[in-house]
DSSP file (Angstrom, degrees, kcal/mol; ACC not computed):
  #  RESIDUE AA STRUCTURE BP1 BP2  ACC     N-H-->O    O-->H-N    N-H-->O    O-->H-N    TCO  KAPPA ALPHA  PHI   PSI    X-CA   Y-CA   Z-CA
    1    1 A X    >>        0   0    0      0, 0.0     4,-1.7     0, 0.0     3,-0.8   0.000 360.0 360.0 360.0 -38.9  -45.0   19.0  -15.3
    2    2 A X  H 3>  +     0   0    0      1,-0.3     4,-2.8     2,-0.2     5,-0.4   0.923 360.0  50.8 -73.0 -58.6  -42.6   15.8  -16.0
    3    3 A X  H 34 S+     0   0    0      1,-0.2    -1,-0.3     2,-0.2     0, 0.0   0.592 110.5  45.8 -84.5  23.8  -40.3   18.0  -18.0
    4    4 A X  H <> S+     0   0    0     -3,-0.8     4,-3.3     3,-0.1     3,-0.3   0.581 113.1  48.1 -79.4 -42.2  -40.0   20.6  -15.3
    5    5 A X  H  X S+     0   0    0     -4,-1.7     4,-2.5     1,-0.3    -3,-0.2   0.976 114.0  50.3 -74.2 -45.0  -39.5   17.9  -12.5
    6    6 A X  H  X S+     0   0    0     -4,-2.8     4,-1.1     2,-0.2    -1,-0.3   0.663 116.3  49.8 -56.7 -12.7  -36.5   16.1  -15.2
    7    7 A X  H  > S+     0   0    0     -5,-0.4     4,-1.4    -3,-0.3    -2,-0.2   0.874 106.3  44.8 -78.4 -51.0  -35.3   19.4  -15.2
    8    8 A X  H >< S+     0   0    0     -4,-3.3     3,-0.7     2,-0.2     4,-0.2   0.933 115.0  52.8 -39.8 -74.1  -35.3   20.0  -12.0
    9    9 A X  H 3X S+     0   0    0     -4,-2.5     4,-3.2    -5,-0.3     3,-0.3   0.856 110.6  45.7 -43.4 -57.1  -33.6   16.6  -11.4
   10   10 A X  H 3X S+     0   0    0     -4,-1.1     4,-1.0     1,-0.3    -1,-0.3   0.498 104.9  54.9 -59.0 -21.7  -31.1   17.1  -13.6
   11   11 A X  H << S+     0   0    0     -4,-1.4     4,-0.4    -3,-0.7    -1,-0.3   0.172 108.3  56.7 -51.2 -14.9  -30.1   20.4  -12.7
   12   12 A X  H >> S+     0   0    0     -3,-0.3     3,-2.9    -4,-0.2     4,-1.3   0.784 106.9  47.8-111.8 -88.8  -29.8   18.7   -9.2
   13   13 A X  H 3X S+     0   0    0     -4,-3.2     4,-1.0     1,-0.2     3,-0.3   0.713 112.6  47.5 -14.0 -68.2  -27.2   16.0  -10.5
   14   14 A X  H 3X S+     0   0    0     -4,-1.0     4,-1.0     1,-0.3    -1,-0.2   0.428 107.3  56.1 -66.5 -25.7  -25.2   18.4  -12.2
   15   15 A X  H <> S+     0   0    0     -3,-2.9     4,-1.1    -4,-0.4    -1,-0.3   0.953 111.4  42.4 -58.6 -67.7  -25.1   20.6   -9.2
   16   16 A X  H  X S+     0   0    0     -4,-1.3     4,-2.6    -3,-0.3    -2,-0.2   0.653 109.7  60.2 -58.2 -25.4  -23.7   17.8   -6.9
   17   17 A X  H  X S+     0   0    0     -4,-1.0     4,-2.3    -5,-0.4     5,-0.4   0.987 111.6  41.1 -56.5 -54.8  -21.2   16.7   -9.9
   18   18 A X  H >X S+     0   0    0     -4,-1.0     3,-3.1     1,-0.3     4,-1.2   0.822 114.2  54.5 -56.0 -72.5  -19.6   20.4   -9.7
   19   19 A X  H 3X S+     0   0    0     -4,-1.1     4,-1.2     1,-0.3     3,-0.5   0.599 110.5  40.6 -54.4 -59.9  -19.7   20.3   -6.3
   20   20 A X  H 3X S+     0   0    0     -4,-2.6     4,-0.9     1,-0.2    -1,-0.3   0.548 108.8  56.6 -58.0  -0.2  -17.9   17.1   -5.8
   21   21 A X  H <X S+     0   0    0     -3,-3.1     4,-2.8    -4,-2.3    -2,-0.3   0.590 102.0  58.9 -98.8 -14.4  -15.4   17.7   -8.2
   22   22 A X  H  X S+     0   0    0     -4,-1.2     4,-1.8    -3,-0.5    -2,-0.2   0.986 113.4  42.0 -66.0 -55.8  -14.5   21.2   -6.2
   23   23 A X  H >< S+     0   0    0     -4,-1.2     3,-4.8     2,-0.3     4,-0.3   0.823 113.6  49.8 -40.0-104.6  -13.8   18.9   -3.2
   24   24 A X  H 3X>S+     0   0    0     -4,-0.9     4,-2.2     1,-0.2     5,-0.6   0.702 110.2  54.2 -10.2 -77.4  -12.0   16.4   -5.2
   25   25 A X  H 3X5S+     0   0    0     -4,-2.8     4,-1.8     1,-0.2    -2,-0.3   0.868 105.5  48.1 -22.9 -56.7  -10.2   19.3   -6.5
   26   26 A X  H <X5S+     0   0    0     -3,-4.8     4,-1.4    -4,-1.8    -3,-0.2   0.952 111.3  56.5 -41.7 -57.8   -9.0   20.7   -3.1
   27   27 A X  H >>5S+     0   0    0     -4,-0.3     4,-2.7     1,-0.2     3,-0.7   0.969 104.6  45.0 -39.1 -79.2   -8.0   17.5   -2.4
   28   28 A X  H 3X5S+     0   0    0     -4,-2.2     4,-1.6     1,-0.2    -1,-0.2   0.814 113.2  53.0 -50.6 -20.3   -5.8   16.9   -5.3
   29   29 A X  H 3X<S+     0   0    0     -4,-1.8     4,-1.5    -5,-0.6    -1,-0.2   0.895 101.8  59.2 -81.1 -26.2   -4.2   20.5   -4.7
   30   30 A X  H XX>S+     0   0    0     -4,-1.4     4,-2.3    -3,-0.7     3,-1.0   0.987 112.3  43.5 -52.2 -58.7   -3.4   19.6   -0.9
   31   31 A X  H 3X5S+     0   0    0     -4,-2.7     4,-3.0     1,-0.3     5,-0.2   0.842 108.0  54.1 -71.9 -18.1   -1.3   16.7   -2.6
   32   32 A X  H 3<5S+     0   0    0     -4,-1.6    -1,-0.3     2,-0.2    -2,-0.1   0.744 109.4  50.3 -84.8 -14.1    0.6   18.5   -5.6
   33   33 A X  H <<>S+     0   0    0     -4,-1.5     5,-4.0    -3,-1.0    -2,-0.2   0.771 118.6  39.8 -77.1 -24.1    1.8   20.9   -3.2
   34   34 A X  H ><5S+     0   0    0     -4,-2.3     3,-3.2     3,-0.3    -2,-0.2   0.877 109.8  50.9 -12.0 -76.3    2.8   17.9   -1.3
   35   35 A X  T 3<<S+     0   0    0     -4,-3.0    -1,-0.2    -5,-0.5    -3,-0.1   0.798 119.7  50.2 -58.5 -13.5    4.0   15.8   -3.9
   36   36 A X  T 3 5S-     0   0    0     -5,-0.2    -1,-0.3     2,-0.1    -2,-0.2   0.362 104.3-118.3-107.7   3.7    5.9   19.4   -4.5
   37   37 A X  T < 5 +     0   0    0     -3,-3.2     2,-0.8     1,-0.1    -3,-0.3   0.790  68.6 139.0  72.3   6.5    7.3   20.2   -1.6
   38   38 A X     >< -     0   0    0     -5,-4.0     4,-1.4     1,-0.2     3,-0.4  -0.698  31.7-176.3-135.0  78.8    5.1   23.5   -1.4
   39   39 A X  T  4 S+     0   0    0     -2,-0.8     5,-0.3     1,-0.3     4,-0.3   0.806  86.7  61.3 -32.2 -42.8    3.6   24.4    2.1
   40   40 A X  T >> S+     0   0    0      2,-0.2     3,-2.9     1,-0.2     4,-0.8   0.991  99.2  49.5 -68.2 -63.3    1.9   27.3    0.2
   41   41 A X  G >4 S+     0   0    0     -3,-0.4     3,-2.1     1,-0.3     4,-0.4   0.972 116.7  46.5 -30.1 -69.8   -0.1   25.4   -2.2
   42   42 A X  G 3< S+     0   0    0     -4,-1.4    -1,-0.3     1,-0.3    -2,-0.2   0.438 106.4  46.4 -84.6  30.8   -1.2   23.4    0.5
   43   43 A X  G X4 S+     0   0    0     -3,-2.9     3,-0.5    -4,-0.3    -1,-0.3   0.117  99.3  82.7-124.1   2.9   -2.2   25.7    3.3
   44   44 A X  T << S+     0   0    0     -3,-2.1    -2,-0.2    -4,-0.8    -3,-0.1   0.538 110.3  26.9 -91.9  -3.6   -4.1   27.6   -0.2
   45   45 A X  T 3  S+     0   0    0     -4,-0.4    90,-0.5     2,-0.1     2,-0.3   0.054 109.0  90.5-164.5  34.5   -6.8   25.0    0.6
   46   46 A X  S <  S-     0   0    0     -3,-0.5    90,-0.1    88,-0.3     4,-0.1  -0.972  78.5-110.0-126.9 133.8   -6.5   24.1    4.5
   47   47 A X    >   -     0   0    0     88,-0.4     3,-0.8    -2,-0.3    -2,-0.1  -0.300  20.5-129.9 -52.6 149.6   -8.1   25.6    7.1
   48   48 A X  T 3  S+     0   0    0      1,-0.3    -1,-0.1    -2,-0.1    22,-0.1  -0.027 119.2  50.3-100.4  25.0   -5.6   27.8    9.3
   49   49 A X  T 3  S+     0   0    0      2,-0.0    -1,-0.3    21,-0.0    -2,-0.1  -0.395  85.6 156.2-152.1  54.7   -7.4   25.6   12.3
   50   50 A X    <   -     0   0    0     -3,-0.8     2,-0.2    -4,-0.1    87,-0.2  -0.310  28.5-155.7 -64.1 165.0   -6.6   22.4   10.2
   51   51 A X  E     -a  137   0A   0     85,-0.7    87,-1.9    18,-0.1     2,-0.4  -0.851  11.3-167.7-143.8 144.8   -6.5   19.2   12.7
   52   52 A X  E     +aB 138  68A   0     16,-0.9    16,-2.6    -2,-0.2     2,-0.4  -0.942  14.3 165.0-152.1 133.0   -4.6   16.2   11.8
   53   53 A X  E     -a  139   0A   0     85,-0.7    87,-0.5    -2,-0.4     2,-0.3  -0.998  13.8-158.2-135.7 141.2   -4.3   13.0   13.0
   54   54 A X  E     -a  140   0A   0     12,-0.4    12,-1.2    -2,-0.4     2,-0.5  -0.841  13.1-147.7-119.0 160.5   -2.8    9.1   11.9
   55   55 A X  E     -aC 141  65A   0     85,-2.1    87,-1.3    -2,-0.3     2,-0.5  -0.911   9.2-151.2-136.6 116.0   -3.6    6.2   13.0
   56   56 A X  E     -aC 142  64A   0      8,-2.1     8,-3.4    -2,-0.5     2,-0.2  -0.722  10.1-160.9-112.2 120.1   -0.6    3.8   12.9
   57   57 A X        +     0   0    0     85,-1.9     2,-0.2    -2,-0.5    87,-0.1  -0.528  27.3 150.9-100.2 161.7   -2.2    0.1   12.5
   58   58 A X        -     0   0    0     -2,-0.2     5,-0.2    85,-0.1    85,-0.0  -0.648  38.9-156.4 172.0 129.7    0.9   -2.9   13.8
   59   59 A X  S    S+     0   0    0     -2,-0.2     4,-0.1     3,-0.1    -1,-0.0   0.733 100.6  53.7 -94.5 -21.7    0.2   -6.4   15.2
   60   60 A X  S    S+     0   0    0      1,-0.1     3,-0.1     2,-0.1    -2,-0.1   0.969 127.7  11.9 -37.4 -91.6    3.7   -6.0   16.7
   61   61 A X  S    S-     0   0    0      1,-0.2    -1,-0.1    -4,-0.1    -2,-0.1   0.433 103.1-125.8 -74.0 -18.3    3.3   -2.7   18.4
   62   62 A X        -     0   0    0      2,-0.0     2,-0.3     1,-0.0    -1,-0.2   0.014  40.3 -39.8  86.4 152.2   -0.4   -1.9   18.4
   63   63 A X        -     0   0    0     -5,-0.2     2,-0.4    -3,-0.1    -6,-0.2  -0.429  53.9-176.1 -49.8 113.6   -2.4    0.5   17.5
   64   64 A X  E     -C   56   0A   0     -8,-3.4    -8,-2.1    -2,-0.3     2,-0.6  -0.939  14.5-156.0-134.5 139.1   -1.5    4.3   18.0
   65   65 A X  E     -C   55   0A   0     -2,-0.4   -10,-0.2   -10,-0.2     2,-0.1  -0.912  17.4-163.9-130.6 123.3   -3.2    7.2   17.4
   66   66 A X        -     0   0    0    -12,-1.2     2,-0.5    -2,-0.6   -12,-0.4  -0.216  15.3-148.2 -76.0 143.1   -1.2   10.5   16.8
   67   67 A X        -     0   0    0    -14,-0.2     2,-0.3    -2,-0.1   -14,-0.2  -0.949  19.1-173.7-129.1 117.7   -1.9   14.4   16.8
   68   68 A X  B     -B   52   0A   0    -16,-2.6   -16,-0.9    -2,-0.5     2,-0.2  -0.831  21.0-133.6-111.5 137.5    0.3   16.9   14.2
   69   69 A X    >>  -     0   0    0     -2,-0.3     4,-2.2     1,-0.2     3,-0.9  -0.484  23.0-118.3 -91.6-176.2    0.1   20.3   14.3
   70   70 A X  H 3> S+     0   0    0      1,-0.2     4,-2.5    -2,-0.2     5,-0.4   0.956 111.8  56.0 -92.6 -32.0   -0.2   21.6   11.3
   71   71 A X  H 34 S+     0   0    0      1,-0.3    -1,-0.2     2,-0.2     4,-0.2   0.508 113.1  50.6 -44.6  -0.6    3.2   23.8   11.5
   72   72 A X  H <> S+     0   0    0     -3,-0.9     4,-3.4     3,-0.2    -1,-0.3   0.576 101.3  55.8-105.3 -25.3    4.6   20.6   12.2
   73   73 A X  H  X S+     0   0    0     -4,-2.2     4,-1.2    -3,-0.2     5,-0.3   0.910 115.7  41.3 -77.9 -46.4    2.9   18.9    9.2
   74   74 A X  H >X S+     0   0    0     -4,-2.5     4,-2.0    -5,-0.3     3,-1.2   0.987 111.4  55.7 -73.7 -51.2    4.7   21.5    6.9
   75   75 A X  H 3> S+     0   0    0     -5,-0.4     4,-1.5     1,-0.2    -2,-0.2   0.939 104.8  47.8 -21.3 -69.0    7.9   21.4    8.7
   76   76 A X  H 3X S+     0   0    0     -4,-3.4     4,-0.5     2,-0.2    -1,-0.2   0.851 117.6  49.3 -64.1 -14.5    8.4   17.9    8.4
   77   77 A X  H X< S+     0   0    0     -4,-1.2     3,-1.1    -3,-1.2    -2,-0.2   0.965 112.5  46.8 -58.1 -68.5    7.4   18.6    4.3
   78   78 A X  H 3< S+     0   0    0     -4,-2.0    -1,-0.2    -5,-0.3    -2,-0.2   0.896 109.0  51.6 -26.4 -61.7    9.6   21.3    4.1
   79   79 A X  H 3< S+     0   0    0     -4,-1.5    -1,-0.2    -5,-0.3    -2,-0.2   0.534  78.9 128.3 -90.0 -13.1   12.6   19.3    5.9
   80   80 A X  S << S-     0   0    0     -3,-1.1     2,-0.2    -4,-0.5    -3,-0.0  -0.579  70.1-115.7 -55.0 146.7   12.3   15.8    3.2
   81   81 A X        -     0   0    0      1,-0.1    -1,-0.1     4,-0.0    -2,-0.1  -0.373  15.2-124.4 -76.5 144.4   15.4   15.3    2.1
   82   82 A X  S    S+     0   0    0      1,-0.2    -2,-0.1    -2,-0.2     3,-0.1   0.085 107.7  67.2-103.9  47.1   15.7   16.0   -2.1
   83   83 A X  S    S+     0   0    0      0, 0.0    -1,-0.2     0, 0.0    -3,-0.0   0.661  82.8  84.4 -76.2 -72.7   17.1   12.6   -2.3
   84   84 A X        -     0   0    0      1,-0.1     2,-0.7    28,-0.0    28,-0.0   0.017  61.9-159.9 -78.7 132.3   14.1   10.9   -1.3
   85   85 A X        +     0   0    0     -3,-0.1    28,-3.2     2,-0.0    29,-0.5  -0.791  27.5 155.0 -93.5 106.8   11.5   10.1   -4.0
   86   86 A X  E     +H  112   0B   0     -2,-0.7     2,-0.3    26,-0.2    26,-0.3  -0.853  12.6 175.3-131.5 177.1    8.0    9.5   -2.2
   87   87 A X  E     -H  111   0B   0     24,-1.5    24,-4.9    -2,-0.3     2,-0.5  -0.860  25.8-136.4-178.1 138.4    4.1   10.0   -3.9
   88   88 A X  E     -H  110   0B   0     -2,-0.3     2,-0.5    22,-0.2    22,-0.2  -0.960  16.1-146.6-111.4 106.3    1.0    9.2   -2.4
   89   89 A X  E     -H  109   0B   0     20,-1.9    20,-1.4    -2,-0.5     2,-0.5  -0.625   2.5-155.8 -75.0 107.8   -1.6    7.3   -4.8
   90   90 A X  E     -H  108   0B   0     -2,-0.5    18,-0.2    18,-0.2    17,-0.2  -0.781   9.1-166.5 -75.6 126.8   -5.4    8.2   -4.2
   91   91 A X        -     0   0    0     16,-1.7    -1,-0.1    -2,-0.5    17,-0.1   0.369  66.6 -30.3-109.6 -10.8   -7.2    5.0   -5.6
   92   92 A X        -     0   0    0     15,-0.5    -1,-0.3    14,-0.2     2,-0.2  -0.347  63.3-133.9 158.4 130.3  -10.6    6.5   -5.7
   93   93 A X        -     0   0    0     -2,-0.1     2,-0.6    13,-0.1    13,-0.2  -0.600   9.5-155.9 -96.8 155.5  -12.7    9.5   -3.1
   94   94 A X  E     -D  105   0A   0     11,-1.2    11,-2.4    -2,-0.2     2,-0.3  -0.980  21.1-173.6-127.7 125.1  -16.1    9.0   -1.8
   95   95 A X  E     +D  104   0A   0     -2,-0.6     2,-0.3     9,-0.2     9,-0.2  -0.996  16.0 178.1-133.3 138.2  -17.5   12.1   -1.2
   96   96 A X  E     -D  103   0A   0      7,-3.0     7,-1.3    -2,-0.3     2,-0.3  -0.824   9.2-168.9-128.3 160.1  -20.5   13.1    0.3
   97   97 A X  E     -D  102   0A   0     -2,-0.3     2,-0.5     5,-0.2     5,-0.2  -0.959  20.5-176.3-160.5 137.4  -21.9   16.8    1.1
   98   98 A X  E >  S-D  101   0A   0      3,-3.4     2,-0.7    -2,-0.3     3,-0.6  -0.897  71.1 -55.6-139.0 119.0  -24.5   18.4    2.8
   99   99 A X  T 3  S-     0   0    0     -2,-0.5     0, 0.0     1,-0.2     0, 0.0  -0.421 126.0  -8.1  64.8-128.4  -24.6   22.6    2.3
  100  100 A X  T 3  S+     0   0    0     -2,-0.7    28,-5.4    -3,-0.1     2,-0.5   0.196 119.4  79.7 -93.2  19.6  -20.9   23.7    3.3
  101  101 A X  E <   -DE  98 127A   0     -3,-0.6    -3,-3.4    26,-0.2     2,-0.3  -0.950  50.8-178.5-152.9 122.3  -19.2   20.3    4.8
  102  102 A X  E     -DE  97 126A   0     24,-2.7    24,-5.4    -2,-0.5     2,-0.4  -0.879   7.1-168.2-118.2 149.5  -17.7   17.3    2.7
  103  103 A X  E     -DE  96 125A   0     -7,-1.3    -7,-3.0    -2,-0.3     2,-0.3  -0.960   7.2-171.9-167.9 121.4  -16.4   14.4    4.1
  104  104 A X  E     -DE  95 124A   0     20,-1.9    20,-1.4    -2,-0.4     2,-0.4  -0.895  18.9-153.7-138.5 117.1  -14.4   12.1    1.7
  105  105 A X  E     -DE  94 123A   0    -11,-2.4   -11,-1.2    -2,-0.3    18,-0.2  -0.760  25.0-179.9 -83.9 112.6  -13.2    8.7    2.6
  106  106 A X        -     0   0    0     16,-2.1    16,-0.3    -2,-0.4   -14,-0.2  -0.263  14.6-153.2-127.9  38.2   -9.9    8.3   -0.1
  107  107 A X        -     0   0    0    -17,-0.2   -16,-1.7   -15,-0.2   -15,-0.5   0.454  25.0-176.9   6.9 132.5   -8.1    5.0    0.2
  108  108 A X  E     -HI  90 120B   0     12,-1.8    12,-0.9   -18,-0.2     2,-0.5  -0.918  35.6-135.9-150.2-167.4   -4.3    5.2   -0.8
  109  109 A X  E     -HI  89 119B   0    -20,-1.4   -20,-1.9    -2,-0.3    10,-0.2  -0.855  25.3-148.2-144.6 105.3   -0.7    3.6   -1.5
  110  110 A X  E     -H   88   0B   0      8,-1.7     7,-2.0    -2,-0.5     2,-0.4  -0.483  13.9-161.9 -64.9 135.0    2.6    5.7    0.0
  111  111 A X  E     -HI  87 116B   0    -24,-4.9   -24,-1.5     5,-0.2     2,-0.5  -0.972  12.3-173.4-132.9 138.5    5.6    5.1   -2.3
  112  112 A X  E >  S-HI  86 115B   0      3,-0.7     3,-1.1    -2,-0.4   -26,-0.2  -0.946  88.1 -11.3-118.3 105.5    9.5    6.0   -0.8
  113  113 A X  T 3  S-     0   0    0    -28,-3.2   -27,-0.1    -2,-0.5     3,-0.1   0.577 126.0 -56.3  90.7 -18.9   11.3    5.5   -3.8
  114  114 A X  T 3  S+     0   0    0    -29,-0.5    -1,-0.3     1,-0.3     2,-0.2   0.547 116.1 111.1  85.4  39.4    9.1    4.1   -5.9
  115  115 A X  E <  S-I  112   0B   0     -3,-1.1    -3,-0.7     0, 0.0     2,-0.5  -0.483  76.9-114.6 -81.5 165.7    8.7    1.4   -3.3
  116  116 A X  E     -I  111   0B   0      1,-0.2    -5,-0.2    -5,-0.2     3,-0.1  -0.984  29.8-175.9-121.2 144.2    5.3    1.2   -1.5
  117  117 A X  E     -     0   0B   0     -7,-2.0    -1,-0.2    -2,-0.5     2,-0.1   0.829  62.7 -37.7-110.4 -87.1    6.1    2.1    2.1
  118  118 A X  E     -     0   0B   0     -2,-0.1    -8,-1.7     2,-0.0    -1,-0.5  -0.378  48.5-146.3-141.1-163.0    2.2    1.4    3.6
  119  119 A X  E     +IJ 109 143B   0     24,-1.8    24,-1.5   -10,-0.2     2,-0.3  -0.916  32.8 145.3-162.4 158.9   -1.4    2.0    2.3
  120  120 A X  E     -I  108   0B   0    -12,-0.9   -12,-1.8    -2,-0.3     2,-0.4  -0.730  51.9 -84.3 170.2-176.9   -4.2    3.0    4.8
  121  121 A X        -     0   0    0    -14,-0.3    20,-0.7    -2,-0.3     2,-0.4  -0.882  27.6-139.9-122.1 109.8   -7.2    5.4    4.1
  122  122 A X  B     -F  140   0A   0     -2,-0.4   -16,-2.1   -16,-0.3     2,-0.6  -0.828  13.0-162.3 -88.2 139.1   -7.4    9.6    4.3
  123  123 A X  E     -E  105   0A   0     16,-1.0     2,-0.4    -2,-0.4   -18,-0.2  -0.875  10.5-170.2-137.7  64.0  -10.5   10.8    5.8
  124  124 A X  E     -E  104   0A   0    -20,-1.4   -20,-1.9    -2,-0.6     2,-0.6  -0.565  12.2-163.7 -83.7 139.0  -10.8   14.4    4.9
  125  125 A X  E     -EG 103 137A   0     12,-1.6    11,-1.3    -2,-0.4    12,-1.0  -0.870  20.1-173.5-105.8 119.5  -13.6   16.9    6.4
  126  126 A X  E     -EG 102 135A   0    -24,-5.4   -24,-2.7    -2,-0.6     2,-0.5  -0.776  12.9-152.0-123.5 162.9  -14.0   20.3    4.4
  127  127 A X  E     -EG 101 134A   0      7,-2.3     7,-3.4    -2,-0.5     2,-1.8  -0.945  19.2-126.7-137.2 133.2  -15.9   23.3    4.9
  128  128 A X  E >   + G   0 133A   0    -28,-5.4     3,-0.6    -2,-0.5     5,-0.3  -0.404  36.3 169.4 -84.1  89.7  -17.1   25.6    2.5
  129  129 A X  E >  S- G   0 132A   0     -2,-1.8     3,-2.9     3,-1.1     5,-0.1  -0.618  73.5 -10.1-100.1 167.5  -15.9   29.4    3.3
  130  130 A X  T 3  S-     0   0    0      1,-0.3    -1,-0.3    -2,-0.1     3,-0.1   0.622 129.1 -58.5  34.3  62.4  -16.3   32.3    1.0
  131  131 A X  T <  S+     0   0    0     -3,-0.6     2,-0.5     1,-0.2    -1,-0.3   0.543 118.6 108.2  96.7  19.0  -17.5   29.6   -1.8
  132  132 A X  E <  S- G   0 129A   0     -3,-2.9    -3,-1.1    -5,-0.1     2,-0.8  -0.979  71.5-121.1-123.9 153.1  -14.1   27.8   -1.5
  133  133 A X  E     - G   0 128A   0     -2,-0.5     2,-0.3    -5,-0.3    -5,-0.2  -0.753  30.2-170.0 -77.8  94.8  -13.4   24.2    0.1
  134  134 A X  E     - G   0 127A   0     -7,-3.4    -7,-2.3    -2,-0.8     2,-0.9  -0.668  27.2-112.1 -90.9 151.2  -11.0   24.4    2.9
  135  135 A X  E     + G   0 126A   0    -90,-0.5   -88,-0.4    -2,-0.3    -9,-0.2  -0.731  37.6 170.6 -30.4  53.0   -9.5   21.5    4.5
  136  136 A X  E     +     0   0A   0    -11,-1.3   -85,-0.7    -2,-0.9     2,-0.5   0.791  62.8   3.4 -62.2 -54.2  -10.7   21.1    8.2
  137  137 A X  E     -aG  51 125A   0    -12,-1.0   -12,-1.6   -87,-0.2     2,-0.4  -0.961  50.4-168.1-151.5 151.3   -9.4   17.8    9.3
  138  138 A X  E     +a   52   0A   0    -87,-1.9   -85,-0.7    -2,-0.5     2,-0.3  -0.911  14.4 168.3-122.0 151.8   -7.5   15.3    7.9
  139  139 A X  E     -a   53   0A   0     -2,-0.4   -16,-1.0   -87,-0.2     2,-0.2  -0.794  14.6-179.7-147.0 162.8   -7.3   11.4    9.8
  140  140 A X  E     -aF  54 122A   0    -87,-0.5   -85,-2.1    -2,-0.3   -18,-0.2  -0.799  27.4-125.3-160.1 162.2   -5.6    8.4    8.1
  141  141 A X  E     -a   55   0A   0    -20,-0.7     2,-0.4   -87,-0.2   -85,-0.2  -0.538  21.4-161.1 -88.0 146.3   -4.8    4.6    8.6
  142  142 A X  E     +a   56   0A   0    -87,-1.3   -85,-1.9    -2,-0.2     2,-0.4  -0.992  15.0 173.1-136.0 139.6   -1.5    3.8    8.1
  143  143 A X  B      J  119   0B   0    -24,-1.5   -24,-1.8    -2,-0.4   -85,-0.1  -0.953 360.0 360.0-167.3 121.3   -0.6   -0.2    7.4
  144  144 A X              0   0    0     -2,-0.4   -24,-0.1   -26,-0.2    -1,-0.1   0.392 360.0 360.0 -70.3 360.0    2.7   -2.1    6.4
């Protein structure tokens, strides 16, 4: 009975690993089609009723919170100039999942240039259709 129930357990781990490293995955394909320029790549693992929001932190100016569509979130992708060098650094996901919906709190550091422009925290929600992880909503903090 104890090695069915370690079996059990472990089978269980190993389930939730795969299963957060698919997320993770998604994740990381939204941002190499980013990091690429490549709308297609990232709409291959966003919902086509994505919703996207920032939340633009300032003690100057205050606190603002924003709404993108997502034809506007590839447009402006699309439209970077191929001067400009930029890369967004994921420093480490927490992901949690229950059934078909992940929610992963991803801390990061924008660089323009190899400069670090801001840092704030992406907050993605995913859902699992046809046994893939789509992108649902995206939020982030943004902070100078």
């Amino acid at each position: 009975m104890k090695k069915v129930m370690l079996f059990v357990f472990l089978f269980s781990v190993l389930l939730c690993n795969a299963q957060k490293q698919d997320v993770e995955r998604a994740i990381e394909i939204f941002f190499e089609g980013f990091h690429q320029k490549d709308t297609v790549k990232m709409q291959s693992v966003c919902s086509s009723k994505i919703i996207l929001q920032s939340i633009s932190e300032s003690t100057i100016k205050g606190n603002k919170l924003s709404d993108e569509t997502a034809k506007e979130l590839y447009k402006s992708i699309v439209s970077i100039p191929s001067t400009m060098k930029f890369r967004e650094k994921i420093i480490n996901y927490n992901i949690q999942i229950d059934g078909t919906m992940a929610h992963v709190w991803a801390p990061y550091e924008f660089f323009v240039n190899d400069k670090l422009s801001h840092t704030g925290v992406n907050m993605f929600t995913l859902f699992k259709e046809n046994h893939i992880w789509k992108i649902i909503y995206l939020i982030d903090t943004r902070r100078k």
